[in-house]
C-alpha positions in Angstrom: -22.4 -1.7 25.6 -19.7 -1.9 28.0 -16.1 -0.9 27.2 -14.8 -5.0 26.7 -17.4 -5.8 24.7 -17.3 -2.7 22.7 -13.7 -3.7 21.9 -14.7 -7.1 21.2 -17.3 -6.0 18.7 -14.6 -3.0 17.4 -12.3 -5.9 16.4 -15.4 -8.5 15.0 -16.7 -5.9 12.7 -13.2 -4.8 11.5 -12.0 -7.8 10.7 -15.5 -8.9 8.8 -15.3 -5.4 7.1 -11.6 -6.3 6.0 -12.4 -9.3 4.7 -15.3 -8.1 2.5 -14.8 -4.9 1.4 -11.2 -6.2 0.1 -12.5 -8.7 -1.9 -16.0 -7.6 -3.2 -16.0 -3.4 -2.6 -16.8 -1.2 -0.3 -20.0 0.0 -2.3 -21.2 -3.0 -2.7 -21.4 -4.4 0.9 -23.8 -3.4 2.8 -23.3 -3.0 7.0 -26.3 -5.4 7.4 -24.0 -8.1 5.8 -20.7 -6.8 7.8 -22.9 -7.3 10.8 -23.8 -10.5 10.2 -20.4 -11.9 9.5 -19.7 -10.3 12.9 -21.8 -11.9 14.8 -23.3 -8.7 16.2 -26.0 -6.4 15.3 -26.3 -3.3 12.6 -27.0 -1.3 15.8 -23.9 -2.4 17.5 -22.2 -1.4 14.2 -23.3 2.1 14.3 -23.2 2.4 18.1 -19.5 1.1 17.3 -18.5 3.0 14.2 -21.2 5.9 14.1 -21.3 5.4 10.4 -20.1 3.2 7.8 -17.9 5.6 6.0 -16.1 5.5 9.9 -16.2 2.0 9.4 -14.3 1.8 5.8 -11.6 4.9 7.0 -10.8 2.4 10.3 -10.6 -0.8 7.3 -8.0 1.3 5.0 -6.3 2.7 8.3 -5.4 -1.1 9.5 -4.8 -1.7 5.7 -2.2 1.0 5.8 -0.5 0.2 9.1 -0.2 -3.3 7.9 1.1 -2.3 4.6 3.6 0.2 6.8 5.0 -2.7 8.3 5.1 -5.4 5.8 7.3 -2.9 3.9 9.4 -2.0 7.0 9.9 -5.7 7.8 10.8 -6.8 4.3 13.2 -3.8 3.5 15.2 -4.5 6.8 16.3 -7.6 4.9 19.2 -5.3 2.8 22.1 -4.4 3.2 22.8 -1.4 0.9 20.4 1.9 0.6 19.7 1.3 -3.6 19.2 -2.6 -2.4 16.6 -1.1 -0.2 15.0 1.4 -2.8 15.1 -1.3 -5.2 13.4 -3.9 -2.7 10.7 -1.8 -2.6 9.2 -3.5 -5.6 10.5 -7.3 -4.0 8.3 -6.5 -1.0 5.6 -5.8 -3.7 5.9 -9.0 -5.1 5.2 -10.6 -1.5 2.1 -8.8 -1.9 1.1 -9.8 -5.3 2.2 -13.1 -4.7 -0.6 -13.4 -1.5 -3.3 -16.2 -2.6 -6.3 -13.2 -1.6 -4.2 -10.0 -3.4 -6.8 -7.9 -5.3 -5.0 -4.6 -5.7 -4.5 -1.5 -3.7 -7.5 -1.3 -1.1 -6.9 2.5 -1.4 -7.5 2.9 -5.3 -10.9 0.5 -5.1 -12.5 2.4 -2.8 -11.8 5.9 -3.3 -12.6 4.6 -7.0 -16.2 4.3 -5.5 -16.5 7.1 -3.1 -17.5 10.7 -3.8 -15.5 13.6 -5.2 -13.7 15.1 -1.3 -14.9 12.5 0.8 -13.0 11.2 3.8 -12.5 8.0 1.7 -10.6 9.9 -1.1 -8.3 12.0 1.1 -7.3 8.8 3.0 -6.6 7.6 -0.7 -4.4 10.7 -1.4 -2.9 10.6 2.2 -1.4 6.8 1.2 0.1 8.1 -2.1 1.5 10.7 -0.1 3.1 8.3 1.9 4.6 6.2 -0.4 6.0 9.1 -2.8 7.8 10.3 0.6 9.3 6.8 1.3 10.7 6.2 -2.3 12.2 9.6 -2.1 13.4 9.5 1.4 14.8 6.0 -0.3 16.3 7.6 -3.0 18.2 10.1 -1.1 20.0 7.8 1.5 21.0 5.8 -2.1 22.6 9.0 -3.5 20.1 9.6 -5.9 20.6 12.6 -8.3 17.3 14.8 -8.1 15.4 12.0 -5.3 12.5 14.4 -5.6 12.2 13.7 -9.4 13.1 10.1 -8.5 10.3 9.5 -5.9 7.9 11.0 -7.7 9.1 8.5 -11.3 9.4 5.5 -8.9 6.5 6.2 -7.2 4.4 6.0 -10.7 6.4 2.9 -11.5 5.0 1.0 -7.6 1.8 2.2 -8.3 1.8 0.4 -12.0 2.6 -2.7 -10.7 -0.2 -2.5 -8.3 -2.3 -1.8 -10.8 -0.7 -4.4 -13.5 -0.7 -7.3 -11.0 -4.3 -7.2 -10.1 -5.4 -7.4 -13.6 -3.2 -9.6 -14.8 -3.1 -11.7 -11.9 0.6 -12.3 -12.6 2.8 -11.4 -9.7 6.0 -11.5 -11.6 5.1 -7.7 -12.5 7.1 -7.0 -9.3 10.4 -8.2 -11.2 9.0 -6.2 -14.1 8.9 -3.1 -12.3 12.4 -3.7 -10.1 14.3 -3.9 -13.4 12.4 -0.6 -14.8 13.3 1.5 -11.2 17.4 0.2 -11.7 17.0 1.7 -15.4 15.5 5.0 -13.7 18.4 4.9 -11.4 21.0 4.5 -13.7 19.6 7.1 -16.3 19.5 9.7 -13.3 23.1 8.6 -12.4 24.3 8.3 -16.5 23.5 12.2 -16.5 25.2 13.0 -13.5 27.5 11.1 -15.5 28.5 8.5 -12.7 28.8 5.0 -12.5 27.0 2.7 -10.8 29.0 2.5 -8.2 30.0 5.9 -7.7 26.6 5.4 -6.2 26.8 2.2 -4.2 29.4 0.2 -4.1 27.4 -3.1 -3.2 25.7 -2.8 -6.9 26.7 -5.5 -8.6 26.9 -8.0 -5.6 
């Protein structure tokens, strides 16, 4: 298989393997179906991928980057740093509100793979990221203790994940925006500030 049509078949089976293993598990598709839906063969698959836990770390590793920019994109939309913190959960409802959204691609399949594999560190690696963002968040907004704030917000943008798959309702997202503004102004309230010692663009 020459380089081009190695990259060819690279992209085929990833974007077959996104499409199935979102929506039906990474368990319980099999590479001969991936193949298939890639127009290719299980040997080009493996000549490709090596193996198909390669396979599902290259799915959740264009799931991330995608989800890395989404959120980039649709926080450079405020103005203020707590607008930004607090978007967080509005860029989650863009998510939720997508026609195919069936929950955090992270959670299903490390809920499927074994105890230390690959699969569950890249699970841990995406929490990782998130925690840092809302507390990198939290401390451009002023937050008293962002550590403690991250790691509270952090629970609170997982939840909705979580919530809006089962429920199917993606008004979750407006559920958890309102709970994060209540975390920020309990963290401030005991600092004993006002809202907008914190940001002056609060109320606007």
């Amino acid at each position: 298989m020459d380089s081009t049509s190695g990259t060819r078949a690279r992209e085929r089976l990833l974007a077959a393997a996104d499409e199935l293993f979102y929506s039906e598990g990474v368990q319980t598709v099999g590479v001969d179906r991936i193949a298939k839906r890639a127009r290719t063969s299980k040997k080009s698959l493996y000549l490709v991928f090596g193996s198909k836990e390669a396979l599902v770390l290259a799915y959740l590793e264009a799931r991330r980057t995608s989800i890395e920019v989404s959120i980039a994109q649709g926080l450079a939309r405020f103005d203020t740093p707590r607008e930004r913190l607090l978007g967080v959960s509005d860029v989650q409802g863009d998510f939720f509100a997508a026609p195919d959204y069936n929950g955090c691609p992270f959670l299903a399949a490390s809920a499927e793979a074994a105890r230390g594999s690959l699969v569950e560190r890249a699970h841990a690696d995406y929490r990782a990221w998130a925690r840092a963002l809302l507390t990198e968040l939290a401390a451009e907004a002023d937050v008293p203790d962002h550590e403690a704030a991250g790691r509270e917000l952090h629970l609170l943008y997982d939840a909705a994940g979580v919530a809006a798959r089962a429920d199917r309702d993606p008004s979750v997202a407006a559920v958890a925006r309102h709970a994060a503004a209540a975390v920020l102004a309990h963290r401030n309230a005991r600092c004993g500030r006002k809202p907008s010692d914190s940001d002056p663009h609060q109320g606007h």
